[in-house]
Every structure is written in structure tokens, then in C-alpha cells.
C-alpha positions as semicolon CSV with decimal commas, in nm:
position;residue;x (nm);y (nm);z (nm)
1;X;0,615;5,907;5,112
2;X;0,716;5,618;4,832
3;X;0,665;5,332;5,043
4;X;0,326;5,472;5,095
5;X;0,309;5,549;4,674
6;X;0,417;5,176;4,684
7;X;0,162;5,064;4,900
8;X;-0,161;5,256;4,758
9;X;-0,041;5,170;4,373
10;X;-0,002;4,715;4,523
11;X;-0,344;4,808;4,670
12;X;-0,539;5,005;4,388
13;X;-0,354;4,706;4,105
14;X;-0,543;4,453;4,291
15;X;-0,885;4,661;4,377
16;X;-0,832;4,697;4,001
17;X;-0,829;4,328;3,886
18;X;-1,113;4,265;4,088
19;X;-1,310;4,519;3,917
20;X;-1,214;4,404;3,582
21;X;-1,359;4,082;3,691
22;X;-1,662;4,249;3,831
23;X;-1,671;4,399;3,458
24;X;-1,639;4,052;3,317
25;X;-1,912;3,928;3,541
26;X;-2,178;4,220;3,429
27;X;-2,063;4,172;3,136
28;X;-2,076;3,788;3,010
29;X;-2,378;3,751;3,284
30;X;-2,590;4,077;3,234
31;X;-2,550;4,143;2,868
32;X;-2,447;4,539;2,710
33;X;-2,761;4,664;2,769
34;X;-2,747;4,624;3,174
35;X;-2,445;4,694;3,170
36;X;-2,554;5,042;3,036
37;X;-2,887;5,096;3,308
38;X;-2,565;5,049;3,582
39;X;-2,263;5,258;3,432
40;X;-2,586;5,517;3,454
41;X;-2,663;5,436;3,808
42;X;-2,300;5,488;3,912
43;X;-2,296;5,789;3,715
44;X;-2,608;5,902;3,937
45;X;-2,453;5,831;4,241
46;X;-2,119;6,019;4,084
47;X;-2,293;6,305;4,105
48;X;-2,495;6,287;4,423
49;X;-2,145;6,270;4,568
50;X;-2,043;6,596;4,452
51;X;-2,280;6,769;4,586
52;X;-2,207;6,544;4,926
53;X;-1,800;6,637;4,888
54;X;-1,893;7,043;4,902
55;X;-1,791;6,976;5,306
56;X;-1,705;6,553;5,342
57;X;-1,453;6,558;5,022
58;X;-1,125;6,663;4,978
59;X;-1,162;6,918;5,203
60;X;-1,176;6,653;5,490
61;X;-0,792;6,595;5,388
62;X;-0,705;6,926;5,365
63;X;-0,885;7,006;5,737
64;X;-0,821;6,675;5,950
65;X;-0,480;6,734;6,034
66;X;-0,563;7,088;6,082
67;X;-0,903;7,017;6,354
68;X;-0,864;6,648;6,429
69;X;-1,137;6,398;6,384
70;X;-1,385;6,489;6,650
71;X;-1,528;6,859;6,510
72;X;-1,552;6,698;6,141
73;X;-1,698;6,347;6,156
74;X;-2,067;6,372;6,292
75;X;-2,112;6,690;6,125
76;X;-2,020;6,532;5,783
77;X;-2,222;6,214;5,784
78;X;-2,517;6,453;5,886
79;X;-2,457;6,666;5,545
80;X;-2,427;6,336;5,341
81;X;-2,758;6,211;5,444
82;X;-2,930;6,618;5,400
83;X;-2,737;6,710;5,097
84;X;-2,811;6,320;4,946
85;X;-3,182;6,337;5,003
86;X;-3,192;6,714;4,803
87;X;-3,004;6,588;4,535
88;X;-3,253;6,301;4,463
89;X;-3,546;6,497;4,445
90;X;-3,334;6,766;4,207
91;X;-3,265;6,468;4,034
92;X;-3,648;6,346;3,999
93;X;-3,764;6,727;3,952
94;X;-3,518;6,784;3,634
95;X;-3,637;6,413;3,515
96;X;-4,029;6,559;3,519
97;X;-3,912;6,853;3,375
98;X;-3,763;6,680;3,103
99;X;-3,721;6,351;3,008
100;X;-3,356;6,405;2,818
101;X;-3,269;6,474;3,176
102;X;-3,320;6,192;3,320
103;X;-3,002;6,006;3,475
104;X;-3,118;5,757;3,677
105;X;-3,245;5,474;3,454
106;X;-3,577;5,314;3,547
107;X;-3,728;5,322;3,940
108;X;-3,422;5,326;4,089
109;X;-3,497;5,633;4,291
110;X;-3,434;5,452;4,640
111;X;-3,173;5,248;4,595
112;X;-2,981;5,543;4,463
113;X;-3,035;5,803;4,729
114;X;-2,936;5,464;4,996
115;X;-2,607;5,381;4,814
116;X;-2,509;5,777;4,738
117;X;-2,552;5,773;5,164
118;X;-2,344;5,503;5,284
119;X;-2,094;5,590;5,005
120;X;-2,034;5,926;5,088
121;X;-2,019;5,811;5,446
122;X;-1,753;5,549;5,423
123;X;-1,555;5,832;5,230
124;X;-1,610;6,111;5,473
125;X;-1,409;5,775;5,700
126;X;-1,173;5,713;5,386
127;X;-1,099;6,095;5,355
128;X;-1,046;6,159;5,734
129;X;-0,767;5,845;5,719
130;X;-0,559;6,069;5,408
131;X;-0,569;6,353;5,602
132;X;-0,444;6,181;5,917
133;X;-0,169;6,041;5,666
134;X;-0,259;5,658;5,755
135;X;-0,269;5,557;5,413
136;X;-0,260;5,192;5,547
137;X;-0,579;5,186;5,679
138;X;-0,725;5,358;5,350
139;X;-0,574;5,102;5,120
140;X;-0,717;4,758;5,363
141;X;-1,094;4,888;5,367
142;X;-1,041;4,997;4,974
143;X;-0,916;4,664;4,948
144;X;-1,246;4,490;5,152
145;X;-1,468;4,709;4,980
146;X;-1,403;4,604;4,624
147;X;-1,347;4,181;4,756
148;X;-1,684;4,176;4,925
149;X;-1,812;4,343;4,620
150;X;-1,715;4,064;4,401
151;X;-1,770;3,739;4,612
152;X;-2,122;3,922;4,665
153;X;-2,185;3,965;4,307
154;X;-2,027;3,555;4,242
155;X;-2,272;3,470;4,537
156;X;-2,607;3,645;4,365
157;X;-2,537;3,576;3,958
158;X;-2,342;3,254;3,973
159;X;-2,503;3,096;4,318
160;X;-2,852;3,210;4,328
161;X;-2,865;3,225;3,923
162;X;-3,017;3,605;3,980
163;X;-2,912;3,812;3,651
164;X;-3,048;4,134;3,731
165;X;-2,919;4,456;3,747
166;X;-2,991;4,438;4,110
167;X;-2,779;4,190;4,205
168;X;-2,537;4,428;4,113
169;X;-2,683;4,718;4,352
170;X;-2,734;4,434;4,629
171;X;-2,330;4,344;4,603
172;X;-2,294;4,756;4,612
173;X;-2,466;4,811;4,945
174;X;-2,377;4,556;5,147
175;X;-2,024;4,574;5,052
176;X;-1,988;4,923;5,139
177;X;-2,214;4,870;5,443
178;X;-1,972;4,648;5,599
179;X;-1,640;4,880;5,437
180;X;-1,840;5,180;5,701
181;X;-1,885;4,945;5,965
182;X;-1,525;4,893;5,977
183;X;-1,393;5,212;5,917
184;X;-1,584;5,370;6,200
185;X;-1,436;5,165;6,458
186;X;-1,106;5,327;6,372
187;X;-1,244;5,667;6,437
188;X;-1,396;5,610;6,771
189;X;-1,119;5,688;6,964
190;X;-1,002;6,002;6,796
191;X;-1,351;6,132;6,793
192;X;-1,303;6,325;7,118
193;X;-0,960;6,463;7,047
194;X;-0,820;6,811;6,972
195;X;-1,140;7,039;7,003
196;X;-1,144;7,361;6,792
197;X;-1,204;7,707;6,940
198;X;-1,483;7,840;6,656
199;X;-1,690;7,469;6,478
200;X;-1,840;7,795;6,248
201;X;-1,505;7,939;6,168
202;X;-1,410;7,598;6,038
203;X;-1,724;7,513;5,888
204;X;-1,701;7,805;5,685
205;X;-1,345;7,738;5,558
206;X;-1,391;7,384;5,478
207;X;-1,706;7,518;5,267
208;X;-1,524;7,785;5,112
209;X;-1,243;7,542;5,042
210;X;-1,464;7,228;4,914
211;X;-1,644;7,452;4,670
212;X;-1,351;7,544;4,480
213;X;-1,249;7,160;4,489
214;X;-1,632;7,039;4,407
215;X;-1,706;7,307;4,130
216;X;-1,403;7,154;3,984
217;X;-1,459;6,786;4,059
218;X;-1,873;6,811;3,906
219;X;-1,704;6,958;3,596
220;X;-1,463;6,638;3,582
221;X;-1,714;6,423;3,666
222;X;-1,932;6,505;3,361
223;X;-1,574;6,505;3,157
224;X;-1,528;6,151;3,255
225;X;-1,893;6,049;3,222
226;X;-2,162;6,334;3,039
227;X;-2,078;6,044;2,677
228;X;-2,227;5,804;2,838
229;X;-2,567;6,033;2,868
230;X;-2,466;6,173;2,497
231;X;-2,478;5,767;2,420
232;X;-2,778;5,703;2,550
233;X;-2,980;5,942;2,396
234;X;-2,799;5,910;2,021
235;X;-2,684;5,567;2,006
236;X;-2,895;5,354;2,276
237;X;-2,838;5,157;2,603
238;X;-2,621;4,926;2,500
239;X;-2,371;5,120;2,355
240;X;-2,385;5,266;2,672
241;X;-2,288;4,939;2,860
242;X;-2,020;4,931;2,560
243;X;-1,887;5,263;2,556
244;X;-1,851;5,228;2,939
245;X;-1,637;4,880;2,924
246;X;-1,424;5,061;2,705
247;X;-1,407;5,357;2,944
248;X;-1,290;5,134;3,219
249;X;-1,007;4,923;3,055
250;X;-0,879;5,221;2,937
251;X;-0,869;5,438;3,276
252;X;-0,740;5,119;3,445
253;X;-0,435;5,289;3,353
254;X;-0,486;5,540;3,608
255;X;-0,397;5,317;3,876
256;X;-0,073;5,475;3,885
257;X;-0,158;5,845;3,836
258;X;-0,427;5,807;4,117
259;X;-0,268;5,643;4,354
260;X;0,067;5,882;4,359
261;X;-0,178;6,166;4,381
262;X;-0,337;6,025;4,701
263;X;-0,055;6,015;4,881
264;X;0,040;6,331;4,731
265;X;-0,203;6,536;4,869
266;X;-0,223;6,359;5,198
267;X;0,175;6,482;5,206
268;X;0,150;6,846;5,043
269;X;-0,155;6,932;5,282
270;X;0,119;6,880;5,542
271;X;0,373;7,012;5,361
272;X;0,478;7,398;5,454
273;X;0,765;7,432;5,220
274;X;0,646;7,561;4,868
275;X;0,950;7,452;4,689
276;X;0,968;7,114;4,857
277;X;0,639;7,044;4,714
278;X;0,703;7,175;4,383
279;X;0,997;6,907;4,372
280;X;0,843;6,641;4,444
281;X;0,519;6,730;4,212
282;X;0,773;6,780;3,948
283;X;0,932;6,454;3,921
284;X;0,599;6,282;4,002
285;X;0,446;6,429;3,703
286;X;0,691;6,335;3,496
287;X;0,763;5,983;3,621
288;X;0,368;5,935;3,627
289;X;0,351;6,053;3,211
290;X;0,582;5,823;3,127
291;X;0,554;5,548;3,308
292;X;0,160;5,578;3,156
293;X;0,229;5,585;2,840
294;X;0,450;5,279;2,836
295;X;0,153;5,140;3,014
296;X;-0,084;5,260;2,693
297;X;0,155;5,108;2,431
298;X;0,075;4,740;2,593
299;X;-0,291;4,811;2,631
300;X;-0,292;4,946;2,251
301;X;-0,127;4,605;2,153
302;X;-0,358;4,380;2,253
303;X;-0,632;4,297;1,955
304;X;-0,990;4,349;1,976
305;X;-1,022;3,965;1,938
306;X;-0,881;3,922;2,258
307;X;-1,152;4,187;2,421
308;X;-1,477;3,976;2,264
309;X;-1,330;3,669;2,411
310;X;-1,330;3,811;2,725
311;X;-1,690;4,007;2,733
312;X;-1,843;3,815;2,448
313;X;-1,902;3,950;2,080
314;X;-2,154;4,159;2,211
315;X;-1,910;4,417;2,322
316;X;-1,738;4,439;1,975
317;X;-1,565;4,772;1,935
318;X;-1,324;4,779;2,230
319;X;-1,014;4,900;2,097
320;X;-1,195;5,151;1,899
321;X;-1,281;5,278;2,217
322;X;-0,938;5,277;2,355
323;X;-0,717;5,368;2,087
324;X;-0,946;5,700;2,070
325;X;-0,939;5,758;2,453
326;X;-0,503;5,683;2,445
327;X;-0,390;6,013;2,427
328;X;-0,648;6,172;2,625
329;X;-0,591;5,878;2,924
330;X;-0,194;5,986;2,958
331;X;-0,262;6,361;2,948
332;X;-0,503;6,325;3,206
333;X;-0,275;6,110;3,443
334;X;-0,046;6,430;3,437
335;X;-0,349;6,628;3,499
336;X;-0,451;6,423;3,872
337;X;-0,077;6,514;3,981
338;X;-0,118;6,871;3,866
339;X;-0,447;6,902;4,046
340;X;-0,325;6,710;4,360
341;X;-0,062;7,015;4,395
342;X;-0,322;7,290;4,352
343;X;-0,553;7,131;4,647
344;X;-0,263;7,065;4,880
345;X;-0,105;7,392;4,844
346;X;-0,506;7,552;4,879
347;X;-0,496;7,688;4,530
348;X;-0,830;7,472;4,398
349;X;-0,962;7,707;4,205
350;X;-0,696;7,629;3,917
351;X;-0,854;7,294;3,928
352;X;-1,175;7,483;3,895
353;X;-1,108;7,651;3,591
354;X;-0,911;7,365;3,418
355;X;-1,219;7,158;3,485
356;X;-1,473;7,418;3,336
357;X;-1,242;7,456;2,996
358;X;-1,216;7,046;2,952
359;X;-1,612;7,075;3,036
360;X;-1,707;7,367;2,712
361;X;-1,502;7,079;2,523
362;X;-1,693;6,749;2,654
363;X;-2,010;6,922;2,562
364;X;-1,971;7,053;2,224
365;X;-1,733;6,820;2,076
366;X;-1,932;6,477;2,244
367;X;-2,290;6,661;2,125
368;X;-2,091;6,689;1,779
369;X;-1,899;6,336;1,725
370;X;-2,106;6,062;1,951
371;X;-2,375;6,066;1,670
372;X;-2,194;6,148;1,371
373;X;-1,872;5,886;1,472
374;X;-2,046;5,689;1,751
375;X;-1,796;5,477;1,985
376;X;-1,477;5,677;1,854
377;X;-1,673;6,014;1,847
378;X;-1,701;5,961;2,259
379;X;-1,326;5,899;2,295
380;X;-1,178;6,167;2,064
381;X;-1,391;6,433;2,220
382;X;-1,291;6,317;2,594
383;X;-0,891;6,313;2,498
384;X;-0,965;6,693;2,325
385;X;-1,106;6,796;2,647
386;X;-0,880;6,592;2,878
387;X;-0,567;6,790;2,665
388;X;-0,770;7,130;2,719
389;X;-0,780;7,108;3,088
390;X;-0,385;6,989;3,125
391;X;-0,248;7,258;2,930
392;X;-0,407;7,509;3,143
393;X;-0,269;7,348;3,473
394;X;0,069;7,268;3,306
395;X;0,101;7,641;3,223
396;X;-0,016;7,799;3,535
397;X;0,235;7,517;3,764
398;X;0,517;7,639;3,545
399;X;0,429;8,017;3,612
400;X;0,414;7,912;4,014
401;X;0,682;7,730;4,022
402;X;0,919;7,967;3,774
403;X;1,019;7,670;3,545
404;X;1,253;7,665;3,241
405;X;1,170;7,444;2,970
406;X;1,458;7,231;3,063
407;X;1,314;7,174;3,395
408;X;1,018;6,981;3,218
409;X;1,280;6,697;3,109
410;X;1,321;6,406;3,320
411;X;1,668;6,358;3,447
412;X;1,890;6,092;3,532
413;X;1,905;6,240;3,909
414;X;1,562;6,246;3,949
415;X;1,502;5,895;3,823
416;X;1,777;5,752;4,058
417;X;1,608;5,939;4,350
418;X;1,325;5,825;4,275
419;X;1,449;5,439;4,198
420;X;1,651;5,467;4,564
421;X;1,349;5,605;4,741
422;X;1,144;5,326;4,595
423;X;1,412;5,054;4,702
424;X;1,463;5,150;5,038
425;X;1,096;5,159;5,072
426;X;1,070;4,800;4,930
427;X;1,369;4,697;5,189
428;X;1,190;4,863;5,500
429;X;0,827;4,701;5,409
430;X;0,976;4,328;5,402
């Protein structure tokens, strides 16, 4: 399991850096302001996708190994396009209803409903790979996706000299237009094999089991994301683009925390041993906190001067942003590792109810701050909400698991496992 740890955390630091440059390119190129109109579009598309991942999310993972490709493919990219198409007209119903509502900025109606389907096809493909366990093959197209994003992007703003918040959706579609394209070609011969006795059986489990995951993710989602629609409506559009530049250098830091919790799922959904995979969810929480926070302290360092130079003065305010986010950003990383145990030992619905308590918190506190503090009021409220949801997982792990408080400690045996593991991983990938 570490050399695939090594391999997704290598893959997700460089899908990383090219998105920080795809932030510096939006940014310098497309001012704060459009910025804002696309950290809303994603956001849009966000939550398209979880009402898409009730059957093609992470219960894919959870089911692949379990039915095998062929039952679970067809039937999922059919739901993405159904499920995508209801969504948008919810979407444009609640936006006619009222306009405080509305979350997709402008007329971009279409091109969200397009993106939200080839998206959540390409991860019904990306999903299918975890739960196979070929982690490989997740991290290249994850890898193509975000490179043809970026040379796409270069190609329309810098090439053609087009500055518009559709070049932006442009680089978006046909980069994960080509990411499907190849991702399907590694499915075709598996489609055919191991054939279930009862398709409604297991469409009805992997519906039961995505809702407890997706009721759970949708109140994440608008954890991670519900300040930039509290920005909007107190503060304006570009403090939206701000507020979300902010956002992202500061969850960069989840590179780490994310990618261990890929591969930990992909290994507990296989896993039948309960204490095996409390063991190695133990010392990957703790490794993951601290090797995060160590992370933080550098990121916390570096002056605001140094941000402006980078995005421009326009985006003044970026280590307000992150300094209020800090402790909320390392909580959280122990939070994916806690929730990647809950899914892959089919216990979601702790995720579930964590979610819903950080989600009582995003909305009062970020209705509360964002217009009395602005900026800062966004980030304190997320890391009150991000601390809310942990300490419910924390506590209910350490009731599964019968922990002492001792066991919480990292200790020098652990670490050198973990060290070894890591090595011998290193020497078997050169």
C-alpha cells in the first residue's frame, strides 16, 4: 500500500503545481472578479456531482471489486447524464424562485450541465480504477487531465489573447473530454467480466450505500464552499475570486491527507480484518496531522508580499485568508483519513453525521462573520466547523476501535514502520 501512498501523493504534488499555475493564470490574466463567476461555476458543478455520486461515487469503490466492471459502468454513465440534466433545471427552478439562490453565475446554464456530464463520467472511470486497486492508472489520467488543462488554458489566454471566463470552461471540457476518452479504453475489456446474479439487488445496495456517503459528501461540499455564496451576496464578486485563491493555497496542503486516503479506501474496501484496518488508519492519521502541520508552519511563513507578487495587488489579503483557515486545514486532513475508514469498513453514516454538525456550523457562524469580519470571518467559521466535524469522528473511531489515550501518541515503532515501508517502496519503484 505505501508505494502506492507514494505514488498518488508524486502524482497529486504535481497535478497540484499545475493548478497553482492555472490559479496564477486566472488570476494575473482574468482579474478577481472572474476569478469569482468561475470558483462559482465549479462550485455548481460541485454540486451537480453529488447528486451524480448517489450511485457513480464512492460507492463504485466500495462495489467494483465486489461485481466487476461490466454490471456498473453503462448503468452509471446513464445516471450521470439523467441525474445531471434534473439537477440543472432544480438549479434554474430555485434561481426563479429566488434570486439569493442562484449559483450558477450568468447564462452558463449549458456549459454547466455539459461539464457536470463528462466529469462525473470520467470519475465513474476514475472510481472503477480505486476499486480495482490500480491506482496507477488513476494517478496518469489525473495527471493528463490537469496538463491538458493548462497548455489549453496557455493556448486560449496567452496564444489567442482570449481573456474570458470561457476560455477557462473551453480548457475544462476538452481536457476532461480527452481524460474519458482515455480512460474508457481501459475498461473495455473488463466490461464483460464477472456477471452478477441480481443487477437490482446490487443496484439497491450501491444506492443504499452512496446515500449515506453523498448525504455526507453535499454537507462537505457546502463546508468547503457555501463562503464563497455567503461572499458573494455580502461582500461582492471579487472577493469571491479572492476568498477562493486563498481557499486553494491553503487546501493545497491536502495533497497529503487526500492522497493517503485514496489509497486507503481502495485498501480497507478490500480489507476483511477490522483490526488490521484500524492499524493502519491509526498511524495514518497521525503521520498525516503532523506531517500537515509542519506543512502549515511553511505556508504561514511566507509574507503576503510574496502572494501580490504572484496574483497581482488585486488579490491583497492572502494570508489573512490562510492564517484564519490554518487550524481548520490540519484538523480536516485528520478528518479525510477518519472518513476514509468509515466508508471502507461500510460505516458512512458517521461521515454523515460529522458532515451535518460541521454544516449547522458553516451556516451560522459564515452568515455571522463573512459580513461583520469579511475575508477572516470566512476562514474562522470554516476551521470552527472543520474542528466540529473531526471531533465527532475522532470520538466515535476511538469508541470502535477501543483506544486508550496513549494509543493517540505517535510512536517511535510506528514511525520506523512507516519510514521502512516507505523505503522499500522507493527501492522497488526504481
Amino acid at each position: 500500500m505505501r508505494d502506492k501512498i507514494l505514488g498518488t501523493i508524486g502524482t497529486r504534488t504535481i497535478v497540484a503545481a499545475i493548478t497553482f499555475l492555472v490559479w496564477i493564470l486566472n488570476a494575473r490574466l482574468l482579474g478577481p472578479e472572474n476569478v469569482g463567476t468561475i470558483s462559482l461555476i465549479v462550485f455548481s458543478i460541485a454540486i451537480l456531482q453529488l447528486l451524480t455520486n448517489f450511485f457513480s461515487g464512492a460507492a463504485l469503490i466500495y462495489y467494483a471489486p465486489r461485481a466487476g466492471v461490466g454490471p456498473l459502468l453503462f448503468p452509471a454513465y446513464i445516471w450521470n447524464v439523467a441525474i445531471s440534466f434534473l439537477g440543472i433545471v432544480l438549479l434554474w427552478l430555485l434561481a426563479r424562485i429566488n434570486p439569493a439562490f442562484e449559483l450558477i453565475p450568468g447564462n452558463f446554464l449549458p456549459e454547466v450541465f455539459l461539464l457536470t456530464v463528462i466529469i462525473s463520467c470520467t470519475s465513474v472511470n476514475f472510481n472503477l480504477m480505486l476499486g480495482l486497486e490500480k491506482v496507477k492508472q488513476f494517478n496518469y489520467l489525473s495527471l493528463l487531465q490537469v496538463a491538458l488543462l493548462v497548455l489549453i488554458l496557455m493556448f486560449f489566454t496567452l496564444f489567442l489573447n482570449y481573456r474570458e471566463v470561457r476560455a477557462y470552461i473551453f480548457a475544462m471540457g476538452i481536457s476532461w473530454v480527452v481524460t474519458f476518452i482515455a480512460g474508457i479504453r481501459f475498461f473495455i475489456p473488463l466490461a464483460g467480466r464477472k456477471p452478477v446474479s441480481s443487477r437490482k439487488s446490487l443496484f439497491r445496495n450501491i444506492l443504499r450505500f452512496g446515500s449515506f456517503v453523498q448525504v455526507a459528501n453535499i454537507f462537505q461540499t457546502f463546508n468547503y464552499r457555501l463562503s464563497l455564496k455567503f461572499a458573494d451576496l455580502f461582500l461582492g464578486r471579487a472577493a469571491v475570486g479572492i476568498l477562493s485563491v486563498g481557499m486553494a493555497l491553503a487546501e493545497g496542503l491536502w495533497i497529503i491527507s487526500r492522497s493517503i486516503s485514496t489509497v486507503q479506501f481502495s485498501r480497507l474496501s478490500n480489507e476483511p480484518d477490522f483490526g488490521r484496518s484500524v492499524k493502519i488508519t491509526l498511524i495514518l492519521t497521525k503521520i498525516t496531522g503532523i506531517v500537515t502541520t509542519g506543512a502549515m508552519i511553511l505556508l504561514l511563513l511566507i509574507p503576503d508580499s510574496f502572494f501580490q507578487a504572484i496574483f497581482t495587488h488585486q488579490f491583497a489579503g492572502l494570508k489573512v485568508i490562510i492564517v484564519s483557515l490554518s487550524f481548520g486545514i490540519i484538523i480536516l486532513s485528520v478528518s479525510m483519513i477518519l472518513s476514509g475508514f468509515f466508508s471502507g469498513i461500510n460505516k458512512p453514516y458517521h461521515n454523515t453525521i460529522s458532515s451535518a454538525t460541521g454544516f449547522v456550523f458553516t451556516c451560522v457562524l459564515g452568515w455571522l462573520l463573512i459580513p461583520a469580519w469579511g475575508l477572516a470571518g470566512a476562514g474562522i467559521a470554516a476551521s470552527v466547523s472543520y474542528t466540529a466535524a473531526t471531533l465527532y469522528q475522532l470520538l466515535v473511531f476511538i469508541r470502535l476501535a477501543k483506544l486508550k489515550p496513549s494509543d493517540l501518541l505517535l510512536k517511535k515503532a510506528e514511525v520506523s514502520e512507516f519510514v521502512g515501508e516507505l523505503r522499500n517502496a522507493m527501492v522497488k519503484n526504481k
